[in-house]
C-alpha positions as CSV (number, residue, x, y, z in Angstrom):
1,X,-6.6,13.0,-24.3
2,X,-4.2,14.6,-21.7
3,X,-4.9,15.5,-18.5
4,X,-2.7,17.4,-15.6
5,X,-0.8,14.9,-13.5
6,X,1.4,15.9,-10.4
7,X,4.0,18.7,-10.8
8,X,1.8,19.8,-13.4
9,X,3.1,16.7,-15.6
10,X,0.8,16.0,-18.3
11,X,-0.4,11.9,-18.6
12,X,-2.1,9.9,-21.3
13,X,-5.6,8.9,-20.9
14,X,-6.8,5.3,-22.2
15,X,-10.5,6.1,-23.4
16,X,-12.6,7.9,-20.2
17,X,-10.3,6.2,-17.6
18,X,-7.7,8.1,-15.6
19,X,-4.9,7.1,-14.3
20,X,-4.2,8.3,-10.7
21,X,-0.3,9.4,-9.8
22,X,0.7,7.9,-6.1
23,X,3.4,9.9,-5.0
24,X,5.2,9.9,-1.3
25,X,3.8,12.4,1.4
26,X,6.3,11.2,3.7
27,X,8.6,14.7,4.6
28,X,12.5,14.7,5.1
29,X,11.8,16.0,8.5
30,X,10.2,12.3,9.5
31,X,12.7,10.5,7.6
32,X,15.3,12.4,10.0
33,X,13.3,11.8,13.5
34,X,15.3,9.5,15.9
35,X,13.2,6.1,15.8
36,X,10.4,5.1,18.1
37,X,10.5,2.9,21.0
38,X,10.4,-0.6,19.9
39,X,7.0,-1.9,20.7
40,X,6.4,-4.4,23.5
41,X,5.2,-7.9,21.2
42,X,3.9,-9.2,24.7
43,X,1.7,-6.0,25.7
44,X,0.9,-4.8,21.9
45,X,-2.1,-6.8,19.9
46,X,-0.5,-7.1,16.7
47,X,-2.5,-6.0,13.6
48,X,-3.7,-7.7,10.3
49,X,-1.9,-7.4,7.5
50,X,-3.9,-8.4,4.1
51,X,-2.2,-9.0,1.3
52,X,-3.8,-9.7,-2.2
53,X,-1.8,-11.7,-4.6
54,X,-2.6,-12.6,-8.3
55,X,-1.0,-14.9,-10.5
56,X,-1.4,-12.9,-14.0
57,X,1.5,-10.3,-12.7
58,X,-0.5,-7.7,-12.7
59,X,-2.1,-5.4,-9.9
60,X,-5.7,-5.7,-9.2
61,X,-8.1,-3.5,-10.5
62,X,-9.9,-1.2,-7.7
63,X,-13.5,-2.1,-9.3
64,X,-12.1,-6.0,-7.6
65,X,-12.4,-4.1,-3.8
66,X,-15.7,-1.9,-4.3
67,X,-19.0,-2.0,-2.0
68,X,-17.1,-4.0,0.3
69,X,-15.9,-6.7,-1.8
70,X,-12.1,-8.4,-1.7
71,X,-10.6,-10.7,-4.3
72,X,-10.3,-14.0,-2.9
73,X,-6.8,-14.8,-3.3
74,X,-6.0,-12.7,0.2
75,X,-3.0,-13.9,2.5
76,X,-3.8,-12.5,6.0
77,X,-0.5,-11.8,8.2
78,X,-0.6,-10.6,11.7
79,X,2.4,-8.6,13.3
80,X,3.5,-5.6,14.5
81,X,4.3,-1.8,13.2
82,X,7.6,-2.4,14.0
83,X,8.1,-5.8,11.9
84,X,10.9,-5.8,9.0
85,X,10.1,-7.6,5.7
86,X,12.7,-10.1,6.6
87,X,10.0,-11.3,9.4
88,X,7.4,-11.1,7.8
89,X,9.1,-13.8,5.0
90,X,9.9,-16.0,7.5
């Protein structure tokens, strides 16, 4: 079974399931813009970062988050917008 995927690409169905296509909405006019202000850490909250991690190497299915439920392997990080990944590892 085939079904119309983005750019009018066609993809394979397994059974009834589809697969959905991510693809970027981010526009080369944002990648361009001069970057922001760096955020004051002293005046900002921070936010919550949750991140789900498995140990089968695969991603988790979205059935796992529906009607409010999470997986329970979650890792919960708290920083800001402006944090790089080489923070956030630290």
């Amino acid at each position: 079974m085939l079904a119309a995927g983005v750019g009018g690409q066609g993809e394979r169905l397994a059974g009834h399931r589809r697969k959905m296509a991510v693809e970027s909405r981010v526009t080369q006019e944002e990648i361009k813009k001069e970057p922001e202000k760096p955020i004051d850490r002293e005046k900002t909250c921070p936010l919550l970062l949750r991140v789900f991690t498995t140990n089968n190497g695969r991603h988790h299915r979205m059935d796992e988050f529906s009607r409010g439920n999470v997986p329970s392997s979650e890792l919960q990080i708290y920083t800001w917008m402006d944090a790089t990944l080489k923070e956030l590892t630290i």
